[in-house]
Steps between C-alpha positions, in 0.01 A plus 500: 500500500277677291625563096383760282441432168674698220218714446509574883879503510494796243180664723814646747594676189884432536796439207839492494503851401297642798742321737794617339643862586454799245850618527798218514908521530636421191945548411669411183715227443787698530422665884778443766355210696565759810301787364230226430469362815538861713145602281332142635596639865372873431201373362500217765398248200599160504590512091605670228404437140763546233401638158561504190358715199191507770488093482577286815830364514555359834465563858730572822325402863581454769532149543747564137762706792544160714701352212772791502826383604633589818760807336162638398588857473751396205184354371294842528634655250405258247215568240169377621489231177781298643273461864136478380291214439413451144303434311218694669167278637212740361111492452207679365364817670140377427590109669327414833674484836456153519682472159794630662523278755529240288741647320709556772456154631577324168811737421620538924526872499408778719420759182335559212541792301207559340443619140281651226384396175841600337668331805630819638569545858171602705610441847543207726308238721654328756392261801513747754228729308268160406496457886392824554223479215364177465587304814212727713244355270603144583555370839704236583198259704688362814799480419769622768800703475723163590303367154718738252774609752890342361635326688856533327574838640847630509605577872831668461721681807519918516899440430412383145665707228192623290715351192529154631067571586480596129677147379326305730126617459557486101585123555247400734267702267357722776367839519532554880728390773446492891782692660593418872785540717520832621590601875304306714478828744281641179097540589312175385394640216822659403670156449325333224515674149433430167660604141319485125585538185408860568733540763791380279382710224600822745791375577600518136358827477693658789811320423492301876545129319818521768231509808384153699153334449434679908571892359233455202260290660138653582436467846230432702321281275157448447403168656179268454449152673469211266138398590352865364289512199656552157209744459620702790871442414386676196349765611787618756717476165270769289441694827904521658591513099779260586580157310632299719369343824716351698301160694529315805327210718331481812857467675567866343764256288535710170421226227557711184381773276138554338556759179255603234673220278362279739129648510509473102567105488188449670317750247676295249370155584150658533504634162626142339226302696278796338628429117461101530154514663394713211633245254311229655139550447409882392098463633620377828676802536215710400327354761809567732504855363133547573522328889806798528243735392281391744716483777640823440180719483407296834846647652426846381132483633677408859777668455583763805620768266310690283483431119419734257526408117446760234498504080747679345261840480595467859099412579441290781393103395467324850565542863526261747333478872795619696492792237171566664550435814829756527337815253170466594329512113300175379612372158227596349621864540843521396433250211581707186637846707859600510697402793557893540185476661700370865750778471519635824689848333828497702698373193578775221403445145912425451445241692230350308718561182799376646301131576393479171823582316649257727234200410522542156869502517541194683136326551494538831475776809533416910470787748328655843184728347204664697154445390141549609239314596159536469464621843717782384741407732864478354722201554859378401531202292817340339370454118649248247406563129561255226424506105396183374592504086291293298669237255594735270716722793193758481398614892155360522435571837655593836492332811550661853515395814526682831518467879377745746782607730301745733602312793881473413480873463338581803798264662730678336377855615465336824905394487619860417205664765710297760869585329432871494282539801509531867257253632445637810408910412439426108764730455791424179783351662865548475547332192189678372683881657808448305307454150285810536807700668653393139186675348479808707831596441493432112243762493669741727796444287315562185326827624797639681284472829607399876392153682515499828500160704433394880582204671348449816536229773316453864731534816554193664193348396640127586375615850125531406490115370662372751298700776114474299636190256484505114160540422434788696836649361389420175142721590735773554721491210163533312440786693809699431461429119203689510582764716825549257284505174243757660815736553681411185196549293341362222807578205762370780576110385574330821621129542579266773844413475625332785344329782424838689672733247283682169676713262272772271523679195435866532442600133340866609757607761735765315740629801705365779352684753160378381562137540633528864181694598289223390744230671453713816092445451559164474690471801252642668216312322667215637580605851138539538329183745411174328237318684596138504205195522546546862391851496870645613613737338833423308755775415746489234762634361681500151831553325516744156740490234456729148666523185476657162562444173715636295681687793582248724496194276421449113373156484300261650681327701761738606205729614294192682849467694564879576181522697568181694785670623320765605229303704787309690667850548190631685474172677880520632467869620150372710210411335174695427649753291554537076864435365556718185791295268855711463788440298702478810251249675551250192885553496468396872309226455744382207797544763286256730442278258822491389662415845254220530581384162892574610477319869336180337775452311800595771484149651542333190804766367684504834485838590390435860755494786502495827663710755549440884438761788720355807333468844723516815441474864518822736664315785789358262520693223531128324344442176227300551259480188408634185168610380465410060420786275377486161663723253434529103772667277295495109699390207598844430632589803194664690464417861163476616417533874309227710241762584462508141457139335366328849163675501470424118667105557184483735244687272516246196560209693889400429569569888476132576737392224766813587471369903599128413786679314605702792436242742727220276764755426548596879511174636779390256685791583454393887659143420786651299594762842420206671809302316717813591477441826240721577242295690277709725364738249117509497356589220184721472307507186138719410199335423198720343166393628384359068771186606300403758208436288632336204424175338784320740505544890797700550618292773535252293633705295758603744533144642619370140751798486659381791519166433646560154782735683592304796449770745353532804169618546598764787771679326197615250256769603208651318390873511129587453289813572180581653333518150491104559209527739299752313322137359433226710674488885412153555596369130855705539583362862451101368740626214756671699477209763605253267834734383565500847472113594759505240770649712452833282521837669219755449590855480198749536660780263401901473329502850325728629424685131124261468275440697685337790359351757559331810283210497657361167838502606417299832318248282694459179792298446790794487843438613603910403396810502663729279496814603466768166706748389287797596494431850862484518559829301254640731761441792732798374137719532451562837416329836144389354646288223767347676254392771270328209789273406602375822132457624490247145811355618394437841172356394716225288647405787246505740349241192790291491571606154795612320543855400713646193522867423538563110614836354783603784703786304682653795675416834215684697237255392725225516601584900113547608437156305727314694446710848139382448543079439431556179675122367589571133602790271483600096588828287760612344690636846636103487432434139286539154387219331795361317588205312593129623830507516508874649314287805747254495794730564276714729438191707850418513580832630309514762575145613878665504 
C-alpha cells in the first residue's frame, strides 16, 4: 500500500477541526437525562456534550444508554452528570485525522470533543465522520469484507424485551444485534432485522423501552456477502448513509456484522505501520515518498476521469489526457485560464456562489454540473472539487475531478421517454395523461376557466387482431391516432390510454354543446374506411365519454373517473355514439358498484337462502320434484331479486363460486327430505353457462358433490338455456355428455325464447324440455297460443323427452297442460317457492 508522507498527508488539507461539525449538542450538568436524550433523537445525533462555564465536562452516547438499568424511566429523570462519561476524551482543533485515531485507539472511545486554545468546546469528531473523511483517501488493498467483519455478533429472538437487549449488548460490549424470529409466513426479507445503538436511543426517546427487540428492529436489512471488497463495502456505507452491514457466506449463512468501527481498525493499523516506518530510516522514506509521487502522477495521467488542478486564484496549473480527451481543449490552452471558461451557461451565478461558499466552508464540493466543450457542444458531468491547504492550513490549490455522464443521461431520458410514452403512436401514456390532467386543471382552477375531457375507446376492436393479427391492428391503431389529432387539433392534448382507448384534454372548448359537436366529427372521422395492408377497407367504430371540470368533478381523479363513466354509458346504450357524464349516471354507477361490492360479501355474511318451487305430475297430482332457487335477503333487511344479483353474480365472475353454493346447499337439503321419508324427490338445480367454463370440469364438479352427499345421481337434474350454444356446439355436447353418463338429468330451460332449433335438440344430450312461462300464459290468449304450447309439447314427445310447463297460475292452463301430455307442472296455481320444511309438509299432504 502506498503511504504518504506528512508533507503529503497534510496536501488533502484536512484537521480535526474541518472534520468536526460547526454547530454541536451541548446540556448542562444539571439536564434531565430524558430531556437530554429526546434532543440526541431530534437531532438524530449519536451524543451529547455536557458543559460547563463553556468547558467540556463529559459526554452522553449512545453506547452510555446500554448501561441504564432495566426500570429506566425512573432513571430518566435523573440529571445528565449522574449518566455521562467523565472525564471528557478531547483534542486540538488544529490535530490531524490520523492523530485522532490514535487517540481513540490508545484511550478505546468512539469521541473526541474537540477544543480550542482555551480548551473550550468547538465541536466533536467521531469515527463515523473520520470514515466519511479520510477513509476515501485510503483504500483498504485486498482485503475482504470477511477480513474486518465480527464474528461475535449478538443474534437475539424478536420476543426479547428491549431492556434485557440493552443489558446484554452493554456486556458483550456491542453496538448492534441481529434480530430473528419473526413469523416464518413473513417475506424473506421481512424476517431478519437488526437493532443499534440508534435504535435503542429512540426507544428512550419515545418512551417504548416496554417494546420487544422484533417492534424496534429495522427491517429489511442491507446485506453484503463476505467475499466483497472492503472498498466497495465502503462505499455502499457513504452512499445508503447506513452504518451497519449486515454479512453473510456463500451458503447465504449470515456470519455477522461489518460497521464503520470495523472499517476504522483497518485505517488504524495502516496509520501505525505508517508512524514506525517513518521512525526507521527517514531517507528511505523520502525515497518511498518520491516512488508515491511517481506512481500517483502515472495514475492521474491514465486515469479515466478528468483531472483538473488549479492555484488558489482559481487559475488552471495542469490537466490531464482524459481532460482532453472529454472537453476537447489541449493543455496548452486552458493552462493559466479560469475554469469559467467550460461553463456551458445553464447554471445561475447562485449557483456558482453557492459552490464556492460551500468549498470554503467545508473543503470540499460533489455535484451533477453542465459544461462545454470545445466543440460547443454541452455535456453533463458529475464534478468533485477539493482544496488542498498547505502546511500552514492556507488553500494552496484546488483539485477537481470529473466524469462525463452524457450517456447515463441520455439512459435516463431514455427510462422516463418509455415511462411516460406510448411506444407504439409516440403519444404520453396513461400515467403521462393523469400528470398533465393535474396541470390543466390547476390552471383552469387558477383562471376560473372550464376543462373539458374525452375519453374515447374503439368498438370491439379485439375482432380486428384476431381477424388481420396484431401487427396489422397495431397499423390501424396508428391510424386512428392520427385521424383523432387532425380533428382534435393542434391545442387538444391527446394520449393513449388503454390498449384501444385515448383520453384528450380540450383546453379551448368552452360549452357543452361544443364538445359533443366535435365528438360527433370524430365519430365520423372514424367511421370513415381504413385501408388495411391488404387493400380492404376496414370500418370502425368508437365509444365517447366527456367530462368537465369544475362542474362535473373538481379534481383529478374524480374527473378522469366521471368521463369513464360516461364512455361505458355510451357503450351500454350501443356503441358509436358520445356519452355526456350526469349526476344521476354516477349515482347509478355507485348503486352498481355497490351491489357488487354488497353480493361479494353475501356468501361470506350468510344472507343467501334458498327457496324451493315444487314440481308435481299432471296425471297424479303427486309431488314429484323441486326445482332450487337462490334468494338474497341483505343485512338490513332488503330482498334482492334473482333477476337482479344473477346477471351481476355472472358479470364479475363470482357465478361459479355462488353455483357450488347452490348446488352444495340443495343437495344437503335432498339427503335431509330424504331421512324424512321422502325418497323420490328429484331435485332440479340451474346452471349458468360461466360454470361450464371454469378452472374445474363441472362434472367433476358435480360428480364430487354427489359423492360427498350420498345421493344418487338420477334424483339430480341440471337446467341450462340455449345461451349455452351461442359458443362452441361441439365443445358443449362433450360437456353435457359427460353430466349425463353420470346418471344426471338435463333440462333444456326457457325454450322456445332463443334461437331454438331442431337439429340441436335431436343431437344434444337433453332429458327435458321445459316449456317457458310465456307460452303457457299465451294459452288463456286465444286459439293461436294455445296451439303453440301443445305443438312444443307434442314435439317433446315425439323426441322422447320430458316436458314441464313452468308459470301455471290458473286452472285453465293447468287443464289444457294435462289434456295435451304435457308430464310436469310449476306456478303458483300448486305452489310458490317456499321454504324446506313448507315442502316437507306439502309432500306429506299430498302423499295423504
Amino acid at each position: 500500500m502506498i503511504r504518504p508522507t506528512p508533507a503529503e498527508d497534510r496536501s488533502f488539507g484536512l484537521t480535526v477541526g474541518t472534520l468536526s461539525p460547526g454547530t454541536v449538542l451541548s446540556c448542562s450538568p444539571a439536564t434531565p437525562l430524558a430531556q437530554a436524550v429526546t434532543k440526541m433523537r431530534n437531532a438524530n445525533s449519536s451524543s451529547i456534550i455536557v458543559v460547563q462555564s463553556n468547558k467540556p465536562v463529559g459526554i452522553l452516547t449512545e453506547h452510555d444508554l446500554l448501561s441504564l438499568p432495566a426500570n429506566s424511566k425512573a432513571v430518566l429523570s435523573q440529571p445528565v452528570e449522574m449518566r455521562m462519561s467523565h472525564p471528557v476524551h478531547t483534542i486540538s482543533i488544529h490535530a490531524s485525522p490520523q492523530s485522532a485515531i490514535v487517540r481513540m485507539r490508545e484511550r478505546n472511545v468512539r469521541h473526541l470533543v474537540t477544543v480550542d486554545e482555551n480548551d473550550c468546546l468547538v465541536g466533536i469528531i467521531s469515527r463515523t465522520d473520520l470514515i466519511r473523511q479520510i477513509s476515501n483517501k485510503k483504500p483498504f488493498s485486498a482485503n475482504d469484507v470477511a477480513d474486518a467483519v465480527r464474528r461475535s455478533t449478538i443474534f437475539v429472538d424478536a420476543r426479547m424485551p428491549v431492556s434485557e437487549l440493552r443489558h446484554r449488548m452493554h456486556g458483550e460490549k456491542c453496538d448492534s444485534a441481529i434480530v430473528t424470529g419473526f413469523p416464518a409466513d413473513l417475506p424473506v426479507d421481512q424476517q431478519t432485522g437488526i437493532i443499534t445503538e440508534r435504535d435503542i436511543l429512540r426507544g428512550f426517546a419515545d418512551d417504548n423501552d416496554g417494546l420487544t427487540a422484533g417492534d424496534i428492529a429495522t427491517r429489511p436489512v442491507m446485506v453484503i456477502n463476505g467475499d466483497v471488497n472492503l472498498n466497495d463495502a465502503r462505499t455502499i456505507m457513504l452512499r445508503k448513509n447506513i452504518r451497519h452491514l449486515v454479512v453473510h457466506n456463500q451458503h447465504r449463512e449470515i456470519i455477522g456484522v461489518l460497521s464503520f468501527a470495523d472499517l476504522l481498525e483497518f485505517i488504524e493499523q495502516d496509520y501505525l505501520i505508517y508512524l514506525n516506518n517513518i521512525n526507521d530510516d527517514s531517507d528511505s522514506e523520502l525515497v518511498k515518498a518520491r516512488q508515491s509521487l511517481a506512481l500517483a502522477r502515472k495514475l492521474i495521467e491514465n486515469s479515466p476521469d478528468c483531472v483538473m488542478v488549479c492555484n488558489a486564484r482559481a487559475e488552471i496549473e495542469a490537466v490531464n489526457p482524459a481532460f482532453t480527451r472529454v472537453t476537447g481543449y489541449q493543455a496548452e490552452e486552458v493552462i493559466g485560464k479560469n475554469p469559467s471558461i467550460l461553463q456551458s451557461g445553464r447554471q445561475s451565478k447562485d449557483f456558482y456562489s453557492q459552490m464556492w461558499v460551500e468549498l470554503a466552508r467545508t473543503g470540499k464540493w460533489e455535484g451533477e454540473i453542465w459544461n462545454r466543450r470545445k466543440s460547443g457542444e454541452t455535456f453533463p458531468e458529475w464534478l468533485s472539487i477539493m482544496a488542498i491547504r498547505d502546511s500552514d492550513g492556507t488553500i494552496s490549490h484546488y483539485a477537481s475531478i470529473f466524469t462525463d455522464i452524457s450517456e447515463r443521461e441520455k439512459n435516463r431520458e431514455d427510462i422516463l421517454r418509455i415511462a411516460f410514452t406510448d411506444e407504439l403512436t409516440g403519444m404520453p401514456n396513461r400515467r403521462r395523461f393523469s400528470e398533465l390532467l393535474s396541470l390543466h386543471v390547476g390552471r383552469a382552477r387558477q383562471h376560473g376557466r372550464p376543462l373539458t375531457v374525452m375519453m374515447l375507446d374503439l368498438d370491439n376492436f379485439q375482432r380486428v387482431n384476431n381477424a388481420l393479427g396484431h401487427n396489422a391492428g397495431d397499423d390501424v391503431l396508428v391510424e386512428v391516432s392520427r385521424r383523432i389529432s387532425r380533428e382534435l387539433g393542434h391545442d387538444a392534448v391527446m394520449a393513449r390510454v388503454g390498449a384501444d382507448e385515448y383520453a384528450a384534454i380540450l383546453p379551448d372548448i368552452k360549452t357543452e354543446q361544443e364538445a359533443l359537436n366535435l365528438a360527433e366529427r370524430v365519430l365520423v372521422r372514424l367511421g370513415e374506411p381504413h385501408l388495411t395492408s391488404k387493400g380492404d377497407d376496414l370500418y370502425l367504430s368508437a365509444s365517447i365519454g366527456i367530462a368537465s371540470f369544475p362542474k362535473d368533478a373538481n379534481d383529478t381523479s374524480n374527473l378522469l373517473r366521471c368521463v369513464e363513466i360516461a364512455m361505458l354509458q355510451a357503450k351500454e346504450q350501443g356503441r358509436n355514439r358520445v356519452g355526456r357524464f350526469s349526476v344521476s349516471l354516477q349515482s347509478q354507477k355507485g348503486a352498481d358498484l355497490a351491489l357488487e361490492t354488497a353480493l361479494r360479501r353475501a356468501l361470506d355474511n350468510n344472507e343467501l337462502h334458498l327457496a324451493y318451487q315444487p314440481q308435481f305430475d299432471t296425471k297424479t297430482g303427486q309431488l314429484c320434484g323441486v326445482e332450487a332457487l337462490a334468494r338474497w335477503t341483505t343485512a338490513s333487511g332488503e330482498h334482492i331479486p334473482p333477476s337482479t344479483f344473477i346477471p351481476v353474480a355472472e358479470e364479475i365472475g363470482v357465478i361459479g363460486e355462488l353455483g357450488r353454493w347452490v348446488m352444495r346447499t340443495a343437495c344437503r337439503q335432498l339427503v335431509n327430505w330424504r331421512s324424512e321419508g321422502l325418497h323420490n324427490l328429484r331435485l332440479a338445480v340451474n346452471v349458468s353457462v360461466q360454470q361450464f367454463y371454469g378452472t374445474v370440469d363441472l362434472a367433476e364438479q358435480l360428480r364430487a358433490i354427489l359423492v360427498d352427499k350420498g345421493l344418487s345421481a338420477d334424483r339430480l337434474e341440471i337446467e341450462v338455456t340455449e345461451s349455452l350454444f351461442m359458443r362452441d356446439m361441439a365443445d358443449m355436447r362433450a360437456k353435457l355428455q359427460r353430466i349425463q353418463d353420470l346418471g344426471i338429468r338435463i333440462s333444456l330451460d326457457d325454450f322456445g325464447t332463443g334461437f331454438s332449433s331442431l337439429s340441436y335438440l335431436r343431437t344434444l344430450p337433453f332429458d327435458q324440455i321445459k316449456l317457458d312461462r310465456s307460452f303457457v300464459t299465451d294459452i288463456d290468449r286465444g286459439e293461436e297460443g294455445r296451439t303453440l304450447a301443445i305443438t312444443i309439447i307434442n314435439m317433446a314427445r315425439n323426441l322422447g323427452k320430458t316436458c314441464i310447463a313452468e308459470g301455471v297460475e290458473n286452472d285453465r292452463q293447468l287443464e289444457v297442460l294435462r289434456d295435451a301430455g304435457c308430464d310436469l307442472v310449476q306456478g303458483y296455481l300448486l305452489g310458490r317457492p317456499m321454504s324446506a320444511q313448507d315442502i316437507s309438509r306439502l309432500a306429506t299432504a299430498t302423499d295423504g
